[in-house]
N, C-alpha and C positions, 0 to 999 in steps of 0.2 A: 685680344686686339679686336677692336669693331672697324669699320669703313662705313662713311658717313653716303657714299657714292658707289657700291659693291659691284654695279653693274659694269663701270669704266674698267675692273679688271678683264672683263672681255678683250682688252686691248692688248693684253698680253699676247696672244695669235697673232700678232705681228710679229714678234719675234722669229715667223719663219721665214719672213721678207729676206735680212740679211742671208740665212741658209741657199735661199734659192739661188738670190743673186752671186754668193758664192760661188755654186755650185757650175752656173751657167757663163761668171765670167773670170772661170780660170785660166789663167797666164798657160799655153801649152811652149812645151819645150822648143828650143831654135836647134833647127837644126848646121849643124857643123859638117864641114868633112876637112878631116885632117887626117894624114898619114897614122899617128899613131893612136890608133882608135883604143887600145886599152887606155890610157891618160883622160880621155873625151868621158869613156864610159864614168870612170872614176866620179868625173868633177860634174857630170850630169848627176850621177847619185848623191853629192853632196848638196848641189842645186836644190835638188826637188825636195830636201830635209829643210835646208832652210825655209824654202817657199811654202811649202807647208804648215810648217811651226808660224811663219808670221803672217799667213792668211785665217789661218786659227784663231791668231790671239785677237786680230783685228774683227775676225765674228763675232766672238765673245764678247767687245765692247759693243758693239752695233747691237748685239740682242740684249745686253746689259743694257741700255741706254732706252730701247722699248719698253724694255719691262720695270722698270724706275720709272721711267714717265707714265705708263699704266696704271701702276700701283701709288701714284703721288697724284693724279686726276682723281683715283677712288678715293685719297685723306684718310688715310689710315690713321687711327688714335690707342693710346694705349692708356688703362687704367690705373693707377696704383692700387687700389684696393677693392679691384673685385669689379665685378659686371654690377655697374649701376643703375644704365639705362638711360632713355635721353632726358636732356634738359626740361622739361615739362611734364615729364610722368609724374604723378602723385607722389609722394615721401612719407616714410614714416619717422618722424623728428623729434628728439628730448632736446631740451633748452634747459644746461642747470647751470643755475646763477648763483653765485658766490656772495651769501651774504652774513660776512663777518663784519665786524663794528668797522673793522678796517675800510670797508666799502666807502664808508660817509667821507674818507677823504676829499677833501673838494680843491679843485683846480677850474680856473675860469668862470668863478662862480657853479660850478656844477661837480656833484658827488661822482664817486665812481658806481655806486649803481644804476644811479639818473646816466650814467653816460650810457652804462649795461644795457639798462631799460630802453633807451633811444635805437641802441643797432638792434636789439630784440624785438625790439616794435617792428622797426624797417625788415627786419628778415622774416618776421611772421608774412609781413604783405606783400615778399617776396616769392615766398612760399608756391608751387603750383596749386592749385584749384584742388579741391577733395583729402589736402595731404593731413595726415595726424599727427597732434602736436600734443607733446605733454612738457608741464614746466615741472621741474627740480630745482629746488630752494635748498635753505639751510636748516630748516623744520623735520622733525622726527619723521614724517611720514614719506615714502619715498616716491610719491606724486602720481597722478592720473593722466590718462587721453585727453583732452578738454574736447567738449562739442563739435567746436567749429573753430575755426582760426579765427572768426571773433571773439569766442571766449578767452583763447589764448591769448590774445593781445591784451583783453581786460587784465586777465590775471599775471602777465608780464606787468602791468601799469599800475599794480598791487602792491606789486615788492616791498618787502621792508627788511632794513638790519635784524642783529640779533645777536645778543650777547651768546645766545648757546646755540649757536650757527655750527653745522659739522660740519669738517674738513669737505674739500671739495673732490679727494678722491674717492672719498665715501658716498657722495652723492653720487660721481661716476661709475661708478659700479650700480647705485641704487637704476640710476637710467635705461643703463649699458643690460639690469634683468630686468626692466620692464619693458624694451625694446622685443627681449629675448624670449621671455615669457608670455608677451600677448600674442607670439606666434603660436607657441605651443597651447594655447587654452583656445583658438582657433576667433581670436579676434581677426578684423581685416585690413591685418597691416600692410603696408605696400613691400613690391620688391626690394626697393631701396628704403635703406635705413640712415638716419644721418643724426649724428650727435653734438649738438653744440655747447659750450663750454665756455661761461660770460667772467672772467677773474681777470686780477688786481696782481696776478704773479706772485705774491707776498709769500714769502717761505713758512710759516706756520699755519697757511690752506693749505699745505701739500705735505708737511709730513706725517710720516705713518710709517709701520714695517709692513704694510701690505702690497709693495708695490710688484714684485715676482705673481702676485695673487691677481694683483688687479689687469698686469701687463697679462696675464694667462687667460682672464676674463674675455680682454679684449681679441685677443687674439683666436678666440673662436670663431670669429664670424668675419671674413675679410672683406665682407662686401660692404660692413658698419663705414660709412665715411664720418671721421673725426675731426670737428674744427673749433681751435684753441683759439677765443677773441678777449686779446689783450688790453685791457682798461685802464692799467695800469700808469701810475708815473714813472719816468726812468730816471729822476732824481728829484724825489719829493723831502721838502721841509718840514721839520717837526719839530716841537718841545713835547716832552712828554714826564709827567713824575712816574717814581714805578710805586714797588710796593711801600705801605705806610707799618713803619716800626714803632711799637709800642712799649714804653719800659714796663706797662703791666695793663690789662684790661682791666682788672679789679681794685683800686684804689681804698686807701684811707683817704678818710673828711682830711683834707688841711697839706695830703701828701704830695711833696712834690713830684713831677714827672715828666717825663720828654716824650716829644713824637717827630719822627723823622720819614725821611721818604729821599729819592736820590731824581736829579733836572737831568735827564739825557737831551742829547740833540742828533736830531736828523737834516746833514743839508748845514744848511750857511749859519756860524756860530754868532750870535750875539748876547748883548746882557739883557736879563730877563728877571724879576720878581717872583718872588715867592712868599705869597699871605698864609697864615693863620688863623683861623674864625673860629670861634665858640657860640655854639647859640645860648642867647642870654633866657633869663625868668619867662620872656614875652615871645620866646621864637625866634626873635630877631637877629643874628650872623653877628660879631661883636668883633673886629680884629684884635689879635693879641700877639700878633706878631708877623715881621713881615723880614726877609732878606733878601738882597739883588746880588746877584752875582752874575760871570759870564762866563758863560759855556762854548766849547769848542767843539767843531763836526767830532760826530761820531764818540763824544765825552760822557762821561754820567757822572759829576758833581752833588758832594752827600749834603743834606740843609737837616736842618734840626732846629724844634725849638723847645725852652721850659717852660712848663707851667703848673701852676698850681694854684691850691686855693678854692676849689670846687667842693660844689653844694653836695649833700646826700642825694645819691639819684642818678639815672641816666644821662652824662653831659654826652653832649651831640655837637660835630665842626666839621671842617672839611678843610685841605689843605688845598691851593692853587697855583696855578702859575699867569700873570699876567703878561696880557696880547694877544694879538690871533695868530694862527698857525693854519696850515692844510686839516687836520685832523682835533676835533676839539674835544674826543669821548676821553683823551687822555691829559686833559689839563684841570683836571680837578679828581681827589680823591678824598674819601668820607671817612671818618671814622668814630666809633661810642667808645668810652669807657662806663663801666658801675663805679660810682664812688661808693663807698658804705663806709658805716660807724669803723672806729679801729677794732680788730677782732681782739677777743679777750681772749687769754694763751693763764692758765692754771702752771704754776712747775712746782712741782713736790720734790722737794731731796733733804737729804741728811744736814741738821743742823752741822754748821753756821749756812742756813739757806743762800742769802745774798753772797758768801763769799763762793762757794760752788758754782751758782749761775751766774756770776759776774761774764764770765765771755757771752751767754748765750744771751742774757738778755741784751749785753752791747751791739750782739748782730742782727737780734731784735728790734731793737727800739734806743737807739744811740741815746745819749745821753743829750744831747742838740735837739732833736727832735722831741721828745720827750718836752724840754722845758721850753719848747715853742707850738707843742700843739700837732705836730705833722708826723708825728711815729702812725705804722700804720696797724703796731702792735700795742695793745695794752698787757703789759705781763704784769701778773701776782703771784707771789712765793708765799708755798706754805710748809711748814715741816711734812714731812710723807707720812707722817704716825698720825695727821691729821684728817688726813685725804679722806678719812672714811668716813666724814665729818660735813665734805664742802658741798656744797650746790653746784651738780657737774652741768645741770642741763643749759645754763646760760654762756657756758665757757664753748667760745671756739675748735680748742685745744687742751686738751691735758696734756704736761709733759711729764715724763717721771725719769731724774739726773740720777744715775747709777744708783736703780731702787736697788734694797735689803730685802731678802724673803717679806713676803705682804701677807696678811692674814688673807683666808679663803674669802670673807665679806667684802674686803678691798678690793681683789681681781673682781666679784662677782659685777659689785659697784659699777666698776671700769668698762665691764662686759655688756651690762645692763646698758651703759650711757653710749657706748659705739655700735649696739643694735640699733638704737632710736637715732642713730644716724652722726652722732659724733665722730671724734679723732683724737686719736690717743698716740701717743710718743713716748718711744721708750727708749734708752740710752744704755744701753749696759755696760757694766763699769766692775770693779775692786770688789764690789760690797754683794756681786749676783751670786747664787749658790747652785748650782743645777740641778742637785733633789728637791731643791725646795720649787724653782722654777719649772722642775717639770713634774709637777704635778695637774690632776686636770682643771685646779681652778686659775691657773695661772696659763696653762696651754691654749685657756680659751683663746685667750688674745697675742699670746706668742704664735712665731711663726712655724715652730718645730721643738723638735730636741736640743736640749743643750749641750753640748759637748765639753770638755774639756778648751781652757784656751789654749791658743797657737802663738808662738812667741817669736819673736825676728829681732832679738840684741842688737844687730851689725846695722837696724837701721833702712835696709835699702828695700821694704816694703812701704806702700804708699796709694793712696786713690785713684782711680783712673773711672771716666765720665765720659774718653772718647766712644766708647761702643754701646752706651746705651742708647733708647730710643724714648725712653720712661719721661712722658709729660712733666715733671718735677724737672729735669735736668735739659730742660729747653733753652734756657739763658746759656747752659755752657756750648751748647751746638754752636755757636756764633764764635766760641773762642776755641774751636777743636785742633786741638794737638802743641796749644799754648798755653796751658791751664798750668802753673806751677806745682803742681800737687806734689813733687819728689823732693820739694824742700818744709815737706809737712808728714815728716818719715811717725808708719804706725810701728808700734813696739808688739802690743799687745791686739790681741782681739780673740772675744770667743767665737765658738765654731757651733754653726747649726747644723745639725748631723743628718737630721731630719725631716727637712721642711713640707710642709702638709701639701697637699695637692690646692694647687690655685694659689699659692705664694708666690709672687712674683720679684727679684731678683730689680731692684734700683740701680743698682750701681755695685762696683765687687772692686775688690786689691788687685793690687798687679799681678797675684799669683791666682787671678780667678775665683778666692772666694767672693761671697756675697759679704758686701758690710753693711748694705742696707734694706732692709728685705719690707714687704709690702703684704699685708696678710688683709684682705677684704672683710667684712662682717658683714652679710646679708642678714634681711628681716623681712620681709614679708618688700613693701616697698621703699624702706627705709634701707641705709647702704651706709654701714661706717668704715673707716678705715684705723688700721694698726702701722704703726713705721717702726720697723726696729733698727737700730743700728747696734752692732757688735760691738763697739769702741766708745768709750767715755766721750762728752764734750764739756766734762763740768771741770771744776776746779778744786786741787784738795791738796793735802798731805799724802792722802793714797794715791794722787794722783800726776803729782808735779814731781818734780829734780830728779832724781834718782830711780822714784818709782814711777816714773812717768812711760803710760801707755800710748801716750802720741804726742805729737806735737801740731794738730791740727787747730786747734785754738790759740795758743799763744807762740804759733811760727813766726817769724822775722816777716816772713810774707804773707801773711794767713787771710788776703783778702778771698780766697777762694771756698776758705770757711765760712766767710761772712755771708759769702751770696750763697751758700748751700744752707745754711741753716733759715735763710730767709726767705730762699723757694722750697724747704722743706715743710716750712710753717705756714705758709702762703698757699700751698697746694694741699695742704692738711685742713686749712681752713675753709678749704671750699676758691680759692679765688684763682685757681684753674680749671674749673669743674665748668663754667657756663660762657665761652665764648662770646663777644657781642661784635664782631667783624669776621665778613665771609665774602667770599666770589663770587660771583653769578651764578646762579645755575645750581647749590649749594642748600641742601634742607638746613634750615634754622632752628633749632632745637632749646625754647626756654623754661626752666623750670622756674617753677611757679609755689609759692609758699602756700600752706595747705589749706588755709583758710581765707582763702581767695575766691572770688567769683571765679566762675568756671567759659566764661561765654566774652569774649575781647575780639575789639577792633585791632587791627591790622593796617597804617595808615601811612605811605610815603610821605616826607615831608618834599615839598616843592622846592627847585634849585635854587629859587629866588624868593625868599618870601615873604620881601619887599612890594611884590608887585601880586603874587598868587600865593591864597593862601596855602592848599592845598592842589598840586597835579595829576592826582586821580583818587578813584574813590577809594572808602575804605572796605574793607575786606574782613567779615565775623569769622572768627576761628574759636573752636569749642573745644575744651581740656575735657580727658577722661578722670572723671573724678578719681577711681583709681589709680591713675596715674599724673601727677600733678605737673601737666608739662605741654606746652603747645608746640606744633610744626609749622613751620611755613614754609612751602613749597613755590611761593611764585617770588620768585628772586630774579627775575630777568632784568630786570632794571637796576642800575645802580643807583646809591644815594641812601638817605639815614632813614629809618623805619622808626614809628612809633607802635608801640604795641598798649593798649589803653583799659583800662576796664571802672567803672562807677562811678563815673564823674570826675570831675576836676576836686571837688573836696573828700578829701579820705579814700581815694580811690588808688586803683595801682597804674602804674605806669613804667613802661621796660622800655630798652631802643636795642636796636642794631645797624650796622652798616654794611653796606653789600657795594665793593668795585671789582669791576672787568680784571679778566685776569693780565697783568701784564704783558703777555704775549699777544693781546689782543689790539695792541699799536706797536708790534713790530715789523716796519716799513722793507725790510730785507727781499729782495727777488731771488727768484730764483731764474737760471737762464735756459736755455733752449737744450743745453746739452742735455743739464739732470731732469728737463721735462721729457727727454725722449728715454731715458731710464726708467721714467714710472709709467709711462702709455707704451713705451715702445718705437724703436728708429722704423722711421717710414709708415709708423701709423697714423701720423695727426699732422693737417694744415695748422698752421702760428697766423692769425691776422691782426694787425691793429685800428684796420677800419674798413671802414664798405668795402673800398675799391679792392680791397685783397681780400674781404670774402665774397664778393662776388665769384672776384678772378678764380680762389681756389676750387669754389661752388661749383664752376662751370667747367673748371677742371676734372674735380670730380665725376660729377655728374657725364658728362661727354667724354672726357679723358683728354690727354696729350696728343694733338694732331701732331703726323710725322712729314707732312705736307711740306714745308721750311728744307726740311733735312734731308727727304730726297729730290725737293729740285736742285739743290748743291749738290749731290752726288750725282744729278742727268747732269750738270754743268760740266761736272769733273771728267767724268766719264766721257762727254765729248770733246773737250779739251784733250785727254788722252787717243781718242780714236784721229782726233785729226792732226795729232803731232806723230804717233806712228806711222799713219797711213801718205802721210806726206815725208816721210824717214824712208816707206820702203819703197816706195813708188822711184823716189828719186834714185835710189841704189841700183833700181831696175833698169832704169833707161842709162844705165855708163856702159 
């Protein structure tokens, strides 16, 4: 507690006024005379108990009533957090400003960091004289002193968003030790400390599990004053699309395919547009598709559209939503697919070839597809006695449908073709022998030992794809825990007894074996891969009616066969291997075929490019020959990326696309309660404009005068002396 006026407690020595007075003008006793003087004596000694007791208590308020008035002249004040010191002493001050994408919300024509930047300005220049100020942003580095409170203000007027903007507790804390730390390295921070804190309240600046961490932070230094300026809107409007779903990033020439994304709304529902654009031969944004619908508060509405028909090559679009909104980073999302040639898939088995592969190549390459051009598979059968014959290097894929022991030259073949970075498929089936397969020219490419098979008559074994994590089995995440797989009962399967070190486990039976195992082949920088599965997927006499080892091909419901063999083939092929959409902030990783220049531009394509050709410049990034594959690290911006090398004739050319992450337009508050659970009850002022950080500043800084609250208690307290003292006076004189 300080007193702005310490010297008026002097006045407290008055409180021996009443004492004296007391003293000097006590009521003496009347005297009596009455015969029966015991009775007299009695009711005198009761007398002088009373008279006593209420000249007492009538002191007590008289000296009461001094000493409140004493102490309410000197303005006593009290602080919450700590001896500050007065209103004009120098400051040592952090200002961290919240700049997530969210910031750009704009209400009355103006963002919410323009509104941040406005009360940061004004508090810089409110500042006293000589005080040190450092700004904290949403930038990796956890900020400096600035100069002078002019620098400060420059660099408050600097600000800018930022897709890879960190949480604003983590800035908090960054502040909260450089306040803490320029004390200790014997910089010349002031007495008082003060933290300012420019945010949007948005729930996804504030979460973290570090808050027990952060509240323990703060809570070392109580003199730290904390003040929270609210920027926020308390019920702001939005459309927003979220994430963009892809039926495949890696296409066939001719293949069809969908792209979707889902219309939430924040705030007042109405009907709203959704375009599709493809950029054409010339750059230029092409609609291909557009649907209105209407969305309701707080709804998210799924839009989708087909398409197909795309060139060989990087195709580049973006999905939208038309109108304006509070917030515009989330009304448009970008996305690339590769389109490439259809990959060509080799399958060797036991004559009658086409009748064995008839299911695989149907899940392949439909028979519809095929005689229109859009299969994204070319399959070729050839007898397996032949294989040792074929030209492996130009195939996609080898399959091999329940091979027969192979000559040692065949495996080596196979072995040879998945060093130089091929994909080989094996099915094993009726015809496997296990001496013959484990041998070591056949173990090159197997995944282990072969065992005896394991047999299930009754039927009730079957696949299961909810537990893995295995990139090939991505498409089923979306349908986890509705996959039909139990009306596709395995009979048969053989068992790896053994599996080599670095095999890795696709997917397994209900009873936990592996059915589909994953065996790597490294080469120097070449990387092939092996798929084994334990179970047939061909067609035969050994392998249908009676002797049938599964019914995963020709089930009643066997669409779940179809989409496994076609992301097994799909991700054998390479067309999960090279991503071309990421999030901000996300190294982009492209491999590059090897007989390529090594030395490519790097170049955003412009949001409009109708009116700009290009939005910034391009950016050289150089491949390690050694290794055939470029990085790119500056992904802060969203939108579709060209990546270029040797001109526009004969030259190469890749894309990618990069948006914000979803969470990075969700408008959600948080409220006053769960802000005092991550700073801490009673550690931080809430203002939403000058007038209350002023007010709490000054609170701060000076404290809570108690001035108010004991002249109502001199009020009271005389109120009481002169309702007693007029109670006992008049009882005196009966």
């Amino acid at each position: 507690m300080d007193f702005v006026t310490p010297t008026l407690l002097g006045g407290t020595v008055l409180a021996v006024v009443p004492v004296v007075l007391h003293l000097v003008m006590r009521q003496q006793p009347r005297h009596l005379e009455f015969p029966a003087l015991r009775f007299v004596r009695q009711r005198q000694s009761a007398n002088r108990r009373k008279l006593k007791l209420r000249h007492l208590l009538l002191l007590f308020l008289r000296t009461a009533v001094i000493c409140l008035l004493a102490a309410a002249l000197a303005r006593p004040t009290i602080h919450a957090s700590g001896v500050l010191g007065d209103q004009e002493a120098p400051v040592a001050a952090a200002l961290v400003f919240d700049t997530s994408p969210r910031m750009d919300y704009r209400q009355q024509n103006q963002s919410r960091l323009q509104a941040a930047q406005d009360i940061g300005t004004w508090l810089v220049q409110q500042l006293p004289v000589e005080s040190q100020v450092a700004v904290v942003d949403g930038n990796q580095g956890d900020g400096v002193f600035q100069v002078d409170l002019g620098a400060a203000k420059d660099r408050v007027g600097r600000l800018e968003t930022s897709s890879l903007a960190r949480p604003v507790w983590e800035r908090i804390e960054a502040a909260a030790r450089l306040l803490d730390e320029g004390r200790q390295d014997g910089q010349d921070l002031r007495e008082r400390k003060e933290l300012y804190v420019f945010t949007d309240l948005t729930r996804p600046s504030w979460e973290g599990d570090s808050s027990a961490r952060l509240r323990e932070l703060l809570a070392k230094d109580a003199s730290l004053g904390i003040y929270v300026i609210d920027v926020g809107v308390a019920e702001p409007r939005n459309f927003a699309l979220g994430e963009v779903r892809l039926s495949s990033q890696v296409l066939a020439r001719n293949q069809p395919w969908t792209i979707g994304t889902d219309l939430a709304c924040v705030g007042n529902g109405e009907k709203r547009v959704v375009e599709c654009y493809l950029y054409d031969r010339d750059g230029q944004p092409e609609k291909r598709g557009q649907e209105e619908m209407e969305v309701k508060p707080n709804e998210a509405l799924e839009v989708e559209f087909k398409l197909g028909g795309q060139e060989v090559g990087s195709q580049r679009g973006y999905l939208q939503v038309v109108g304006s909104d509070g917030l515009a980073i989330d009304d448009r999302r970008y996305f690339t697919v590769d389109v490439v040639p259809p990959w060509k898939v080799l399958i060797a088995a036991v004559p009658p070839v086409a009748e064995r592969a008839i299911y695989l190549v149907e899940a392949l390459a439909p028979d519809g597809f095929r005689k229109t051009g859009r299969a994204r598979f070319e399959c070729r059968l050839v007898p397996i006695a032949e294989l040792a014959h074929e030209t492996l290097e130009e195939q996609a894929v080898v399959c091999l449908l329940d091979p027969p022991p192979l000559g040692d030259e065949t495996w080596e073949r196979l072995y040879t073709y998945a060093k130089a970075g091929g994909s080989v498929a094996i099915f094993l089936g009726p015809a496997c022998q296990p001496e013959a397969f484990n041998k070591p020219a056949a173990q090159q490419l197997l995944p282990g030992t072969i065992g005896p098979p394991a047999r299930y008559p009754e039927g009730n074994l079957y696949l299961t794809t909810d537990d893995s994590q295995h990139p090939l089995l991505a498409r089923f995440r979306a349908w986890r825990g509705s996959v039909p797989w139990d009306v596709l009962p395995v009979y048969v399967y053989w068992q790896v007894t053994k599996p080599e070190a670095g095999v890795l486990s696709v997917c397994s039976y209900r009873n936990l074996q592996p059915a589909i195992l994953e065996k790597p082949i490294v080469d120097g920088l070449s990387k092939g891969r092996v798929l084994t599965m334990t179970t047939p997927v061909s067609y035969g006499a050994d392998t249908s009616g009676d002797n049938a080892w599964n019914h995963l091909a020709d089930g009643l419901d066997n669409w779940p066969y179809m989409v496994l063999m076609d992301q097994t083939f799909a991700y054998l092929a390479g067309g999960g291997d090279d991503p071309c959409n990421y999030t901000t902030g996300a190294t982009v990783v492209l491999k590059l075929p090897p007989d390529k220049p090594h030395s490519y531009l790097v170049k955003r394509i412009a949001d409009d490019p109708l009116t700009v050709a290009d939005d910034s410049p391009p950016v050289r990034k150089t491949a390690n020959p050694q290794q055939p594959e470029i990085r790119v690290d500056d992904t802060e911006r969203p939108g579709n990326y060209r990546v270029t090398a040797g001109g526009d004739e004969g030259g190469f050319e890749r894309g990618f696309s990069v948006n914000l992450d979803v969470a990075a337009s969700n408008l959600a508050r948080i409220d006053e309660q769960r802000l005092a659970e991550i700073l801490g009850e009673n550690k931080f002022h809430l203002a939403r404009n000058r007038e209350e950080i002023d007010r709490n500043v000054s609170a701060g800084r000076v404290g809570r005068e108690l001035f108010p609250l004991l002249m109502v208690a001199v009020a009271v307290v005389l109120g009481l002396e002169h309702l007693l003292s007029n109670l006992f006076y008049r009882e005196g004189r009966k």
